[in-house]
C-alpha positions, -999 to 999 in steps of 0.1 A, spaced: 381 -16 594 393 -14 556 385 6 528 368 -2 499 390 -15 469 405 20 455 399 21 416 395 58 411 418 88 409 400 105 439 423 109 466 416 94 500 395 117 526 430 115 548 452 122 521 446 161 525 449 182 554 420 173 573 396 205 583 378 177 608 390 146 625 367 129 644 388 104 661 376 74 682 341 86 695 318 70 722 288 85 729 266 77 759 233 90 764 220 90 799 247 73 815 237 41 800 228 40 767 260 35 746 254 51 710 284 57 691 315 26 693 346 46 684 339 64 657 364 78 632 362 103 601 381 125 584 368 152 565 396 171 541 395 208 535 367 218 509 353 180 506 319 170 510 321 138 528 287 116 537 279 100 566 257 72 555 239 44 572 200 37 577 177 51 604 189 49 638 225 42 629 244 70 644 246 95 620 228 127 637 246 115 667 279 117 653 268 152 640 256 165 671 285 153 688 306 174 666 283 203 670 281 197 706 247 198 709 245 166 727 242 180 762 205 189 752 193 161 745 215 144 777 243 128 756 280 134 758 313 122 746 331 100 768 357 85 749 380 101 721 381 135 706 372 156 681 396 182 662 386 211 639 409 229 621 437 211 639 423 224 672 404 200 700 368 211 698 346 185 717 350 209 750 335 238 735 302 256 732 281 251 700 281 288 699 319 288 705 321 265 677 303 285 653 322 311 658 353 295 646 333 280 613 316 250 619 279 250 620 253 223 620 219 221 599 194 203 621 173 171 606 137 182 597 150 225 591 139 231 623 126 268 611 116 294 630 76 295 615 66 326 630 93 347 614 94 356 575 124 338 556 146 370 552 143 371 592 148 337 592 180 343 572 194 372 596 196 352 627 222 329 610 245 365 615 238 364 655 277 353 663 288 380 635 308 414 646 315 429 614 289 454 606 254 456 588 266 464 553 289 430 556 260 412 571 233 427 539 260 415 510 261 383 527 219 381 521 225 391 489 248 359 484 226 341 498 196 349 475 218 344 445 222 305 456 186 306 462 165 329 443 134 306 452 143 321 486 144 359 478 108 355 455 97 344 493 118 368 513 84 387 526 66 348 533 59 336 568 90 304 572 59 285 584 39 288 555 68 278 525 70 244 512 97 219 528 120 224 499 118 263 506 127 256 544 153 230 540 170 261 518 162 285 543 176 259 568 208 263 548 207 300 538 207 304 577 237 285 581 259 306 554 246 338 569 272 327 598 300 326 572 308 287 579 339 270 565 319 236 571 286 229 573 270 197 592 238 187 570 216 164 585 191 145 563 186 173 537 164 149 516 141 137 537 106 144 528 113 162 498 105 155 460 133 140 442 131 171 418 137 193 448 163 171 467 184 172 429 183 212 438 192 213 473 224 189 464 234 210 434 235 242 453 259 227 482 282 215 450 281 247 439 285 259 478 315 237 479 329 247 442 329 285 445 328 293 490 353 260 497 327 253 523 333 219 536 302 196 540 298 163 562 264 147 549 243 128 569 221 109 544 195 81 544 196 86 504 229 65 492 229 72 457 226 110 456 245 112 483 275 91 467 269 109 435 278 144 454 304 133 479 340 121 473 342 105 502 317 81 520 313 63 557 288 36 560 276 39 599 257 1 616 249 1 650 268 29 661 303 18 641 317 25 610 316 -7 589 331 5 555 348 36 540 362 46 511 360 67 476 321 77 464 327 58 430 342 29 449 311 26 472 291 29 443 307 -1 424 306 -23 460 284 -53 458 276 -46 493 266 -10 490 247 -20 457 228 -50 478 220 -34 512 219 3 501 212 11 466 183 -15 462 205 -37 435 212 -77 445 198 -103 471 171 -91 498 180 -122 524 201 -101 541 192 -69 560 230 -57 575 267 -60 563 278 -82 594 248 -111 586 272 -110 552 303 -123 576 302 -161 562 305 -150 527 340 -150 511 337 -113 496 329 -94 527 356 -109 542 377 -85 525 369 -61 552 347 -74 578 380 -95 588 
Protein backbone atom coordinates (compact mmCIF):
# COMPACT_ATOMS: atom_id res chain seq x y z
CA UNK A 1 0.00 0.00 0.00
CA UNK A 2 1.18 3.73 -0.89
CA UNK A 3 0.00 6.99 -0.19
CA UNK A 4 -1.52 9.31 -2.25
CA UNK A 5 0.80 11.79 -4.12
CA UNK A 6 1.63 14.40 -1.09
CA UNK A 7 0.96 18.11 -2.54
CA UNK A 8 -0.10 19.76 0.72
CA UNK A 9 1.48 21.16 3.76
CA UNK A 10 -0.52 18.83 6.05
CA UNK A 11 1.60 16.57 7.82
CA UNK A 12 1.22 12.78 7.43
CA UNK A 13 -1.22 10.99 10.14
CA UNK A 14 2.23 9.16 11.29
CA UNK A 15 4.26 12.05 11.44
CA UNK A 16 2.89 13.03 15.09
CA UNK A 17 2.73 11.05 18.08
CA UNK A 18 0.17 8.72 17.34
CA UNK A 19 -2.88 8.69 20.23
CA UNK A 20 -4.04 5.26 18.18
CA UNK A 21 -2.23 2.71 16.13
CA UNK A 22 -4.15 0.18 14.85
CA UNK A 23 -1.60 -2.09 13.49
CA UNK A 24 -2.16 -5.18 11.21
CA UNK A 25 -5.86 -6.32 12.15
CA UNK A 26 -7.76 -9.52 11.17
CA UNK A 27 -10.97 -9.82 12.31
CA UNK A 28 -12.97 -13.10 12.14
CA UNK A 29 -16.51 -13.36 12.91
CA UNK A 30 -17.76 -16.80 13.95
CA UNK A 31 -14.79 -18.64 13.44
CA UNK A 32 -15.12 -18.37 9.82
CA UNK A 33 -16.00 -15.37 8.35
CA UNK A 34 -12.73 -13.42 7.76
CA UNK A 35 -13.66 -9.51 7.86
CA UNK A 36 -10.82 -7.27 8.31
CA UNK A 37 -7.19 -8.35 6.11
CA UNK A 38 -4.53 -6.56 8.18
CA UNK A 39 -5.58 -3.44 8.78
CA UNK A 40 -3.50 -0.49 9.62
CA UNK A 41 -4.13 3.33 10.85
CA UNK A 42 -2.71 5.80 12.65
CA UNK A 43 -4.52 8.34 14.17
CA UNK A 44 -2.18 11.43 15.64
CA UNK A 45 -3.08 13.26 18.83
CA UNK A 46 -5.99 15.84 18.32
CA UNK A 47 -6.66 14.70 14.42
CA UNK A 48 -9.77 13.77 13.04
CA UNK A 49 -8.92 10.98 10.72
CA UNK A 50 -11.80 9.18 8.44
CA UNK A 51 -12.30 5.84 7.84
CA UNK A 52 -13.82 5.75 4.46
CA UNK A 53 -15.05 3.14 2.17
CA UNK A 54 -18.79 2.10 0.96
CA UNK A 55 -21.25 -0.17 2.79
CA UNK A 56 -20.00 -3.32 3.96
CA UNK A 57 -16.36 -2.40 3.64
CA UNK A 58 -15.09 -2.74 7.10
CA UNK A 59 -15.40 0.42 8.63
CA UNK A 60 -17.79 -0.28 11.81
CA UNK A 61 -15.75 -3.37 12.14
CA UNK A 62 -12.52 -1.73 12.43
CA UNK A 63 -14.35 0.57 14.96
CA UNK A 64 -15.76 -1.96 16.98
CA UNK A 65 -12.62 -3.74 17.02
CA UNK A 66 -11.01 -0.83 18.62
CA UNK A 67 -13.84 -0.36 21.01
CA UNK A 68 -13.94 -3.90 21.68
CA UNK A 69 -17.28 -4.47 21.25
CA UNK A 70 -16.81 -7.25 18.85
CA UNK A 71 -17.38 -10.07 21.28
CA UNK A 72 -21.15 -9.11 21.09
CA UNK A 73 -21.80 -9.43 18.09
CA UNK A 74 -19.27 -12.87 17.99
CA UNK A 75 -16.22 -11.24 16.38
CA UNK A 76 -12.70 -10.99 17.68
CA UNK A 77 -9.23 -10.05 16.71
CA UNK A 78 -7.06 -12.74 15.85
CA UNK A 79 -4.19 -11.18 14.28
CA UNK A 80 -2.28 -7.92 15.13
CA UNK A 81 -2.84 -5.33 17.75
CA UNK A 82 -4.16 -2.36 18.74
CA UNK A 83 -2.37 0.53 20.83
CA UNK A 84 -3.92 3.60 22.51
CA UNK A 85 -2.06 6.03 23.97
CA UNK A 86 1.03 3.96 23.49
CA UNK A 87 -0.58 1.22 25.49
CA UNK A 88 -1.98 -2.34 24.00
CA UNK A 89 -5.71 -2.10 24.21
CA UNK A 90 -7.30 -4.91 22.10
CA UNK A 91 -7.36 -7.19 25.53
CA UNK A 92 -9.46 -4.88 27.44
CA UNK A 93 -13.05 -4.25 28.32
CA UNK A 94 -14.99 -1.60 26.38
CA UNK A 95 -15.72 -0.21 29.72
CA UNK A 96 -11.97 -0.45 30.62
CA UNK A 97 -11.38 1.32 27.60
CA UNK A 98 -13.56 4.22 28.30
CA UNK A 99 -12.16 4.76 31.23
CA UNK A 100 -8.79 5.49 29.87
CA UNK A 101 -10.54 7.97 27.02
CA UNK A 102 -11.55 6.29 24.12
CA UNK A 103 -15.17 5.89 23.50
CA UNK A 104 -17.26 4.77 20.55
CA UNK A 105 -20.51 6.45 19.03
CA UNK A 106 -22.64 3.55 17.64
CA UNK A 107 -24.00 3.69 13.77
CA UNK A 108 -27.80 4.71 13.84
CA UNK A 109 -27.40 6.78 17.79
CA UNK A 110 -28.54 3.94 19.28
CA UNK A 111 -30.53 6.27 22.05
CA UNK A 112 -32.00 5.31 24.86
CA UNK A 113 -35.97 6.38 23.71
CA UNK A 114 -37.62 5.94 26.91
CA UNK A 115 -35.31 8.40 28.80
CA UNK A 116 -35.48 12.35 28.24
CA UNK A 117 -32.19 13.79 26.45
CA UNK A 118 -30.69 15.41 29.68
CA UNK A 119 -30.98 11.68 31.09
CA UNK A 120 -29.75 10.58 28.10
CA UNK A 121 -26.77 12.82 28.51
CA UNK A 122 -25.96 11.65 32.34
CA UNK A 123 -25.38 8.13 31.51
CA UNK A 124 -22.33 9.09 29.38
CA UNK A 125 -20.82 10.07 33.28
CA UNK A 126 -21.42 6.23 34.46
CA UNK A 127 -17.41 5.37 34.46
CA UNK A 128 -16.85 9.01 36.07
CA UNK A 129 -15.62 9.25 40.04
CA UNK A 130 -15.17 12.83 40.35
CA UNK A 131 -18.26 14.22 41.88
CA UNK A 132 -21.71 15.71 40.84
CA UNK A 133 -20.72 19.33 40.57
CA UNK A 134 -17.85 18.08 37.96
CA UNK A 135 -20.32 15.82 36.28
CA UNK A 136 -23.24 19.19 36.12
CA UNK A 137 -20.40 21.67 34.51
CA UNK A 138 -19.64 19.01 32.08
CA UNK A 139 -23.68 19.18 30.93
CA UNK A 140 -23.40 22.58 30.88
CA UNK A 141 -20.44 22.19 28.22
CA UNK A 142 -22.28 20.01 26.60
CA UNK A 143 -25.35 22.31 26.03
CA UNK A 144 -23.18 25.03 24.93
CA UNK A 145 -21.95 22.67 21.77
CA UNK A 146 -25.48 21.97 21.38
CA UNK A 147 -28.07 24.33 22.45
CA UNK A 148 -30.63 22.44 20.12
CA UNK A 149 -30.04 19.88 22.80
CA UNK A 150 -30.63 21.92 26.04
CA UNK A 151 -34.09 23.70 24.22
CA UNK A 152 -34.96 19.63 24.35
CA UNK A 153 -33.40 18.77 27.66
CA UNK A 154 -37.07 17.92 29.26
CA UNK A 155 -38.12 15.89 25.56
CA UNK A 156 -38.44 12.12 25.49
CA UNK A 157 -34.85 10.82 23.34
CA UNK A 158 -37.52 8.87 21.39
CA UNK A 159 -39.50 11.55 20.27
CA UNK A 160 -36.44 14.23 18.89
CA UNK A 161 -35.62 14.31 15.34
CA UNK A 162 -32.50 12.08 14.05
CA UNK A 163 -30.34 15.18 13.91
CA UNK A 164 -31.30 15.82 17.78
CA UNK A 165 -30.29 12.11 18.55
CA UNK A 166 -27.23 11.73 16.51
CA UNK A 167 -26.16 15.04 18.91
CA UNK A 168 -27.42 13.44 21.85
CA UNK A 169 -25.48 10.31 20.60
CA UNK A 170 -22.42 12.60 20.86
CA UNK A 171 -23.26 14.79 23.93
CA UNK A 172 -23.39 11.24 25.56
CA UNK A 173 -20.02 10.49 24.58
CA UNK A 174 -18.26 13.87 25.95
CA UNK A 175 -20.17 13.47 29.18
CA UNK A 176 -17.45 10.51 29.69
CA UNK A 177 -14.67 13.20 29.20
CA UNK A 178 -13.11 11.21 25.99
CA UNK A 179 -9.79 12.23 24.52
CA UNK A 180 -11.00 10.33 21.21
CA UNK A 181 -14.14 9.65 20.03
CA UNK A 182 -15.02 6.70 17.51
CA UNK A 183 -18.01 8.10 15.22
CA UNK A 184 -19.65 5.75 13.23
CA UNK A 185 -21.78 7.02 10.23
CA UNK A 186 -22.83 10.39 11.77
CA UNK A 187 -24.50 11.30 8.44
CA UNK A 188 -26.55 8.78 7.70
CA UNK A 189 -30.11 9.62 7.40
CA UNK A 190 -29.78 13.06 8.08
CA UNK A 191 -30.42 16.34 5.95
CA UNK A 192 -27.42 17.72 4.49
CA UNK A 193 -28.20 21.04 6.42
CA UNK A 194 -28.06 19.01 9.61
CA UNK A 195 -25.10 16.70 8.71
CA UNK A 196 -23.05 20.43 7.96
CA UNK A 197 -23.93 20.93 11.90
CA UNK A 198 -23.04 17.79 13.32
CA UNK A 199 -19.48 18.07 11.44
CA UNK A 200 -18.88 21.65 12.50
CA UNK A 201 -19.44 20.94 16.08
CA UNK A 202 -16.77 17.87 16.15
CA UNK A 203 -14.26 20.63 14.46
CA UNK A 204 -15.05 22.79 16.90
CA UNK A 205 -14.88 19.53 19.47
CA UNK A 206 -11.45 18.92 18.01
CA UNK A 207 -10.38 22.81 17.93
CA UNK A 208 -11.07 23.82 21.48
CA UNK A 209 -11.35 19.93 23.75
CA UNK A 210 -8.24 18.31 21.49
CA UNK A 211 -10.60 15.42 21.27
CA UNK A 212 -9.36 13.16 18.70
CA UNK A 213 -11.89 11.75 16.11
CA UNK A 214 -11.64 8.50 13.84
CA UNK A 215 -14.63 8.92 11.29
CA UNK A 216 -16.38 6.22 9.85
CA UNK A 217 -18.19 7.75 6.85
CA UNK A 218 -20.12 6.67 3.74
CA UNK A 219 -20.12 10.56 2.80
CA UNK A 220 -16.49 11.18 1.09
CA UNK A 221 -16.71 14.71 0.55
CA UNK A 222 -17.72 16.06 3.88
CA UNK A 223 -15.88 13.77 5.44
CA UNK A 224 -12.56 14.76 3.43
CA UNK A 225 -13.49 18.35 3.85
CA UNK A 226 -13.32 17.79 7.92
CA UNK A 227 -10.47 15.29 8.31
CA UNK A 228 -6.74 15.71 7.61
CA UNK A 229 -6.25 12.49 7.15
CA UNK A 230 -8.23 9.83 5.18
CA UNK A 231 -8.20 5.62 4.69
CA UNK A 232 -10.08 4.25 1.91
CA UNK A 233 -11.34 0.64 3.27
CA UNK A 234 -12.47 -2.36 0.06
CA UNK A 235 -13.25 -5.60 1.13
CA UNK A 236 -11.92 -5.55 4.34
CA UNK A 237 -8.27 -3.86 3.31
CA UNK A 238 -7.01 -0.55 3.12
CA UNK A 239 -6.54 0.27 -0.56
CA UNK A 240 -5.33 4.05 -0.38
CA UNK A 241 -4.21 6.60 2.34
CA UNK A 242 -3.11 9.79 2.47
CA UNK A 243 -3.71 13.76 3.10
CA UNK A 244 -7.76 14.91 2.91
CA UNK A 245 -6.82 17.49 0.14
CA UNK A 246 -4.71 14.79 -1.64
CA UNK A 247 -7.71 12.35 -1.71
CA UNK A 248 -9.74 15.02 -2.74
CA UNK A 249 -7.57 15.92 -5.92
CA UNK A 250 -7.19 11.77 -6.71
CA UNK A 251 -8.80 10.79 -9.90
CA UNK A 252 -9.72 7.73 -8.18
CA UNK A 253 -11.36 9.16 -5.16
CA UNK A 254 -13.06 11.70 -7.58
CA UNK A 255 -14.39 8.60 -9.96
CA UNK A 256 -15.39 5.91 -7.46
CA UNK A 257 -16.21 8.21 -4.50
CA UNK A 258 -17.15 11.71 -5.14
CA UNK A 259 -19.40 10.91 -8.15
CA UNK A 260 -16.90 12.88 -10.69
CA UNK A 261 -15.42 10.66 -13.94
CA UNK A 262 -16.23 7.26 -15.69
CA UNK A 263 -19.11 4.85 -14.11
CA UNK A 264 -17.61 1.51 -15.86
CA UNK A 265 -15.95 0.74 -12.98
CA UNK A 266 -17.43 -0.02 -9.50
CA UNK A 267 -13.99 -0.71 -7.19
CA UNK A 268 -10.27 0.59 -7.27
CA UNK A 269 -8.73 -2.97 -8.00
CA UNK A 270 -11.07 -3.43 -11.47
CA UNK A 271 -8.79 -0.05 -12.15
CA UNK A 272 -5.46 -2.52 -11.93
CA UNK A 273 -4.88 -2.56 -15.88
CA UNK A 274 -4.80 1.11 -16.06
CA UNK A 275 -1.40 2.93 -15.92
CA UNK A 276 -2.43 5.57 -13.18
CA UNK A 277 -3.57 3.29 -10.44
CA UNK A 278 -0.54 1.55 -10.86
CA UNK A 279 0.95 4.04 -8.82
CA UNK A 280 -0.31 2.32 -5.79
CA UNK A 281 -2.10 -0.78 -6.53
CA UNK A 282 1.49 -2.19 -7.50
Amino acid sequence: MTTATATAPHPRADAARPILAVNNVEVIYDHVILVLKGVSLKVPDGGIVALLGANGAGKSTTLKSISNLLRSERGEVTKGSIEFKGERVDGLTPNDLVRRGCIQVMEGRHCFGHLTVEENLLTGAFTRRDGNASIARDLEKVYAYFPRLKERRGSLAGYTSGGEQQMTAIGRALMSRPTMILLDEPSMGLAPQIVEEIFGIVHNLNERERVSFLLAEQNTNIALKYATYGYILENGRVVLDGNAQDLRENEDVKEFYLGVGGVDRKSFREGKSYKRRKRWLG
